[in-house]
C-alpha positions as CSV (number, residue, x, y, z in Angstrom):
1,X,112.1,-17.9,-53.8
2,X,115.5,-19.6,-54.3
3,X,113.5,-23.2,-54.4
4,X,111.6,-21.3,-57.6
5,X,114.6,-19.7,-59.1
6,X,116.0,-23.4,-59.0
7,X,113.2,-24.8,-61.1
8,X,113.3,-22.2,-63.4
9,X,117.1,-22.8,-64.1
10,X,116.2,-26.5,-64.3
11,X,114.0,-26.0,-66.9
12,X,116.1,-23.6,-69.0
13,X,118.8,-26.1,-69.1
14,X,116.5,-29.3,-69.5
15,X,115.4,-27.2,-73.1
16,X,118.9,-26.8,-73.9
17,X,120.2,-28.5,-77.3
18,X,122.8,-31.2,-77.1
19,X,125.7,-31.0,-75.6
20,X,128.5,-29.3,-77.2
21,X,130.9,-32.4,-77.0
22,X,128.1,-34.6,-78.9
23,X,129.4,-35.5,-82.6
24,X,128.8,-38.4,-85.0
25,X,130.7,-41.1,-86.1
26,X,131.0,-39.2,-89.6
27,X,132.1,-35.9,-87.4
28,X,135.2,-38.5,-85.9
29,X,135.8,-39.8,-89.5
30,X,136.1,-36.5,-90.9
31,X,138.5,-35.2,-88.0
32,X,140.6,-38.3,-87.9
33,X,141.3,-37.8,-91.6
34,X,142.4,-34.3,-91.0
35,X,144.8,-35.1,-88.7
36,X,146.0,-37.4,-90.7
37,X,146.9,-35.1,-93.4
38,X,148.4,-32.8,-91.3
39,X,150.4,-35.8,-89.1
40,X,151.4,-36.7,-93.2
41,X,152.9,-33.4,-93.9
42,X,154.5,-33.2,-90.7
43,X,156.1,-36.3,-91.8
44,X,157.5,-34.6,-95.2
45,X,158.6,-31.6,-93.5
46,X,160.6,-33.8,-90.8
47,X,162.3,-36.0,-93.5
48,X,163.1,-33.8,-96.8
49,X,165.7,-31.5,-95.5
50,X,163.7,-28.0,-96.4
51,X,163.4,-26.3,-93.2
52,X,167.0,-25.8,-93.1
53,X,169.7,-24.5,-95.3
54,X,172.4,-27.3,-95.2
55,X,170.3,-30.2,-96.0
56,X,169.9,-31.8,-92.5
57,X,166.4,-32.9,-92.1
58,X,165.3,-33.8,-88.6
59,X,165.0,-37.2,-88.6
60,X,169.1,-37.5,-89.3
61,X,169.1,-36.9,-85.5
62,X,165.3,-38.4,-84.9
63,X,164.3,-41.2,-87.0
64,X,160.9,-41.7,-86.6
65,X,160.8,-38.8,-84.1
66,X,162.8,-40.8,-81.4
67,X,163.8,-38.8,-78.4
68,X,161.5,-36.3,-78.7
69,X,159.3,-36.9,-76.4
70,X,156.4,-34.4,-76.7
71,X,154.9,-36.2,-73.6
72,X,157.9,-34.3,-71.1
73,X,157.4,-30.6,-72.5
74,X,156.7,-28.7,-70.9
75,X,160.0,-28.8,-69.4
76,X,163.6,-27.5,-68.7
77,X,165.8,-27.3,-71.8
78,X,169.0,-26.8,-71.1
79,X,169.7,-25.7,-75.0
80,X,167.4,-22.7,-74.0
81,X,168.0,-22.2,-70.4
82,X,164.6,-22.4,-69.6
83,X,161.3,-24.1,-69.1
84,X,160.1,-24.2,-72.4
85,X,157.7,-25.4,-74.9
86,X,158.3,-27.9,-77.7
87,X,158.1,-25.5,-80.0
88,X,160.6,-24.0,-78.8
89,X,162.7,-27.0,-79.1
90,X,161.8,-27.6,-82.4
91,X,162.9,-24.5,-83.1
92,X,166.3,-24.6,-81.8
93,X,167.1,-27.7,-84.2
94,X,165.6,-25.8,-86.8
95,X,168.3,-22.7,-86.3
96,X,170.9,-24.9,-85.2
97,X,172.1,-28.3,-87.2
98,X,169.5,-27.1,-89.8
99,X,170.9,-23.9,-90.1
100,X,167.0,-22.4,-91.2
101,X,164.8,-19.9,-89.9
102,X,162.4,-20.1,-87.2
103,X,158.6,-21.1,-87.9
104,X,155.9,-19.0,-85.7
105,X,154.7,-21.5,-83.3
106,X,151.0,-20.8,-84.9
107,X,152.9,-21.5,-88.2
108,X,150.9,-24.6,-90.2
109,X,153.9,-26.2,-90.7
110,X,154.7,-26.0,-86.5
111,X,151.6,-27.8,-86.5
112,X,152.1,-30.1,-88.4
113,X,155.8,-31.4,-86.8
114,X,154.9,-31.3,-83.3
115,X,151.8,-33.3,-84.9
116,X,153.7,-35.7,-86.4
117,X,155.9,-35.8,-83.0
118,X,153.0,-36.3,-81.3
119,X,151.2,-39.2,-83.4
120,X,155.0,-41.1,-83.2
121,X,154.7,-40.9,-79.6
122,X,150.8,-41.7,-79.1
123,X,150.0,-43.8,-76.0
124,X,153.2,-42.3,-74.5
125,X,152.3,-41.4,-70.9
126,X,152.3,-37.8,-70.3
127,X,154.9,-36.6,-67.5
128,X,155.5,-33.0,-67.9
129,X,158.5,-31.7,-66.9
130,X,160.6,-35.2,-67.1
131,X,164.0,-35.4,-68.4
């Protein structure tokens, strides 16, 4: 009985379609160029001085995103007192030297700074937790 119930399953799953993973190179194309856009904006938002009230834009303390690191979070911040997420970080800048109002983490415009982050720190080696 089992030895049956084993075909069976073998067949269902042989006359599955494709795997969910499989995409084409115009799929990747399309996707990378998203990204792209958003890693752009993130860009924009980190360098004009909006998110805040004073003027401060983030990369006055982080040009180019240095000492970021979204690879470490995440991690203790001793800011927060707590193991936090970059977003939370992010955040704290953006209540702090930029004197602004805190963006939802789900906010598009959260997105797109931690994406920017992210694509300055690409091929970074991911060590959670590392200070």
């Amino acid at each position: 009985m089992f030895v049956r119930k084993l075909i069976v399953a073998a067949v269902l799953c042989a006359s599955l379609p494709a795997a969910a993973d499989s995409f084409t190179k115009e799929d990747v194309a399309r996707w990378e160029s998203e990204y792209q856009t958003v890693v752009k904006r993130g860009r924009e938002l980190f360098t004009d001085g909006k998110l805040g009230t004073n003027g401060v834009a983030c990369a006055q303390c982080h040009p180019n995103a240095s000492n970021t690191h979204p690879e470490t979070y995440p991690k203790f911040q001793k800011q927060l007192g707590k193991v936090a997420a970059q977003w939370e970080m992010v955040n704290w800048c953006i209540r702090n030297p930029l004197e602004g109002k805190d963006l939802a983490a789900d906010d598009p415009r959260m997105t797109a700074i931690l994406s920017y982050i992210a694509f300055e720190r690409r091929g970074a080696k991911l060590q959670p937790g590392k200070h």
